[in-house]
N, C-alpha and C positions, 0 to 999 in steps of 0.2 A: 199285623201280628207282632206283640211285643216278646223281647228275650225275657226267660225268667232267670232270678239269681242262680238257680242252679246251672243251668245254661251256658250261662255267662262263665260260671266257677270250672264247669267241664272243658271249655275251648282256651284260656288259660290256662290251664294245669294239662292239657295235649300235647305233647311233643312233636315237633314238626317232623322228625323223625319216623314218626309212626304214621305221618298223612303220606308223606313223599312218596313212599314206592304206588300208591294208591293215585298219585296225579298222575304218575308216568306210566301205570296200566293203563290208566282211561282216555290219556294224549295217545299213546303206540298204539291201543286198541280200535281208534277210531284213524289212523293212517297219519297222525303226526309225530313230531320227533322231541325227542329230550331237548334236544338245542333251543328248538320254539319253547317251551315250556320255562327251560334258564332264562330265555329273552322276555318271556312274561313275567317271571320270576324277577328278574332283573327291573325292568322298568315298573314295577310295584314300590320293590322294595329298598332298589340298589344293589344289590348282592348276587357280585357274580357266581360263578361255577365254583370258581374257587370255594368263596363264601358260604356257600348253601353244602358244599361237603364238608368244610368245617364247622357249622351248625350241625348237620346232622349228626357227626363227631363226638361234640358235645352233648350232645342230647338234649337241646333246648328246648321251652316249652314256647308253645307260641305266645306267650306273654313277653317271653326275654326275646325271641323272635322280632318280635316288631318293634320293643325298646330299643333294638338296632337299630332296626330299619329305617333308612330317610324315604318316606312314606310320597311319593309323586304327586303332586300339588293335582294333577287331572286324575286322582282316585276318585274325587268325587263326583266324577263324570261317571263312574261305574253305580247303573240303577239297573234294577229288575227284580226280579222273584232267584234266590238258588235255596232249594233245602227247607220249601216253605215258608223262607224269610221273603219281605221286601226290604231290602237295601236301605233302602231312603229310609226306611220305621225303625231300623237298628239303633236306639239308642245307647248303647253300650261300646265307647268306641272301639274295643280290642275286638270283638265280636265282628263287627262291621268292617275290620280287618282283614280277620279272617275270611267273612265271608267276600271281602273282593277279592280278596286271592281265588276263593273256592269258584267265583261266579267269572275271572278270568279261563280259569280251568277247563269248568265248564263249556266256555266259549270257544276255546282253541279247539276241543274235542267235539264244537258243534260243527268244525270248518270254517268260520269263521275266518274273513280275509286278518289279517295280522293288524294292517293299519289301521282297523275300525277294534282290535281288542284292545289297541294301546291309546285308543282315541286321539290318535293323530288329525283324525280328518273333522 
């Protein structure tokens, strides 16, 4: 399943702002912690605690979000299905961004042991 423009045009123009209290519902909600969530956060993106309060600060959209971001060389280790998408189909690089953030998320909230989220192993 391919993104369409419009698609593409919504998750750019998102504010990371407006996703975050919705990562950290559904990490707490399933018994994990905000710290785990910065540390997925982190090895994505780069951007500590610090960082991500000052984004969300700002109000960034996830477009300027990832223009930051120094994106982890083993992102592309991140494949599967989140949100109807397959990963690996996302042609849209920003898109595909998003959604490895979104399909980390996801993973932490599945229980997920930490060092097969950050594909250490």
């Amino acid at each position: 399943m391919t993104t369409t423009p419009e698609h593409d045009a919504r998750m750019a123009t998102l504010t990371f702002a407006a996703v975050y209290p919705h990562y950290v519902t559904k990490v707490e909600k399933k018994g994990r912690t905000v710290e785990e969530l910065h540390r997925v956060i982190e090895w994505l993106t780069g951007f500590d605690e610090r960082d991500v309060k000052r984004l969300i600060d700002e109000g960034v959209t996830f477009e300027q979000f990832f223009e930051r971001a120094e994106l982890n060389p083993n992102a592309k280790r991140i494949t599967g299905t989140i949100c109807g998408y397959r990963i690996e189909d996302i042609e849209t690089p920003l898109t595909k961004q998003v959604r490895y953030l979104d399909k980390l998320v996801d993973e932490l909230a599945k229980g997920r042991p930490m060092e097969k989220i950050l594909r250490s192993a």
